[in-house]
C-alpha positions in Angstrom: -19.6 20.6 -30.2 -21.7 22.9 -32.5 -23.3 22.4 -35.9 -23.9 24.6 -38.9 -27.4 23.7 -39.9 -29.1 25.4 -42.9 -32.5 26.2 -42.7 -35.8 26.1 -45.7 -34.4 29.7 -46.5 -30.9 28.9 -47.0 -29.7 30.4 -44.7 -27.3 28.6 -41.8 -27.1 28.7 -38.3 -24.3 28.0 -35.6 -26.2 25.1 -33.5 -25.6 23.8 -30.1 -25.5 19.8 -30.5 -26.9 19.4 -27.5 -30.0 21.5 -28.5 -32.4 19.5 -30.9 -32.0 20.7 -34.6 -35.5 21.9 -35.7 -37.8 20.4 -38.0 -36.8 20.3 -41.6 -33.2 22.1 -41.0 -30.4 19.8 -42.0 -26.8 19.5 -40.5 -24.4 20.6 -43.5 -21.2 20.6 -40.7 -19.8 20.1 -37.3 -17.0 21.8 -35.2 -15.8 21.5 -32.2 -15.6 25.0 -30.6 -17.6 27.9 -31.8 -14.8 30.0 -33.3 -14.5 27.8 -36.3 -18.1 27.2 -36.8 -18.6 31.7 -37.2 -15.2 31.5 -39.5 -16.7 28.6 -41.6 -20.3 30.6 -41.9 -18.7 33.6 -42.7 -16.7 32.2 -45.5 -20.0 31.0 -46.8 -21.3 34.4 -46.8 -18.4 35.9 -48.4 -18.4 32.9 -50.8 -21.7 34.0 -52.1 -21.0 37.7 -52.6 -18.2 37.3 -54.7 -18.1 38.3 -58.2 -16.9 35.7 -60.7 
């Protein structure tokens, strides 16, 4: 299982569960294989560069 955490900065991470989330990060999602937790980040990131 991982975890998308975002961080103070805003910006996320793809987290291990079974690694303890640092201080003041907060879990915004879980999946349960990796692939989906880098497509999920990266449609955040493309999310915020569009132009509306």
């Amino acid at each position: 299982m991982y975890l998308v955490l975002l961080d103070q900065d805003g910006q996320h991470f793809l987290w291990p569960e079974v690694v303890a989330v640092p201080e003041g990060w907060n879990t915004i999602h879980s999946f349960d294989n990796w692939q989906h937790g880098v497509a999920y980040i990266r449609g955040l990131s493309l999310r915020r560069f569009q132009v509306h």
